[in-house]
C-alpha positions in Angstrom: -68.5 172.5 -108.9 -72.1 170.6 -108.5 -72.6 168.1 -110.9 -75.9 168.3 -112.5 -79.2 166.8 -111.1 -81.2 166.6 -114.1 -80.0 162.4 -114.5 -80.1 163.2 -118.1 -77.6 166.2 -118.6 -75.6 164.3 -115.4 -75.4 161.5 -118.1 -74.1 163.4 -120.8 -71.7 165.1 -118.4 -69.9 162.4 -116.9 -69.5 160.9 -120.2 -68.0 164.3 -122.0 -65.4 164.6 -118.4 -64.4 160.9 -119.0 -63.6 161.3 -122.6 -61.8 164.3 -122.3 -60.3 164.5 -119.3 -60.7 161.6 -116.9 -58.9 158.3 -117.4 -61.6 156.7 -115.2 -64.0 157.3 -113.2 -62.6 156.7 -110.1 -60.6 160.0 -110.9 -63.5 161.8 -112.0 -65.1 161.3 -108.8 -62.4 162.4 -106.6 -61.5 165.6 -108.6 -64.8 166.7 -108.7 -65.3 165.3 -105.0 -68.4 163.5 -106.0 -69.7 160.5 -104.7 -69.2 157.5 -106.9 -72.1 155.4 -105.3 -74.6 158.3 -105.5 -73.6 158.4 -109.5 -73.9 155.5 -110.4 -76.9 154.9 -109.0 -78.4 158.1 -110.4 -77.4 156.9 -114.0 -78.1 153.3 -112.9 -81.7 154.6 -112.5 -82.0 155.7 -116.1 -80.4 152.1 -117.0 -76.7 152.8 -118.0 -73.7 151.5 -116.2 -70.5 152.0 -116.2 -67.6 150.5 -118.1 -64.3 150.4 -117.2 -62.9 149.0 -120.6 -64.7 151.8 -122.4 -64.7 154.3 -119.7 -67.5 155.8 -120.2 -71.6 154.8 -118.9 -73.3 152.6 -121.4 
């Protein structure tokens, strides 16, 4: 599966796989074979990060 370009819907994606199904998102990334880099610097872009205590981009 492609993740989603738009940075917005990517955002709300990653979030909805890491709260129900991902435990982080270094497994995320490697189940959906995505590069971790190239996401979080697309969500960096909009200004959210992420955080590993809450696992999810803030």
């Amino acid at each position: 599966m492609t993740l989603p370009k738009d940075p917005a819907i990517l955002l709300s994606y990653v979030n909805t796989k890491l709260r129900d199904e991902f435990p982080s998102l270094a497994e995320l990334c490697a189940a959906l074979d995505a590069d971790r880099a190239e996401l979080e610097a697309a969500l960096t872009g909009l200004g959210y990060r992420y955080s590993p205590r809450q696992n999810q981009f803030i």
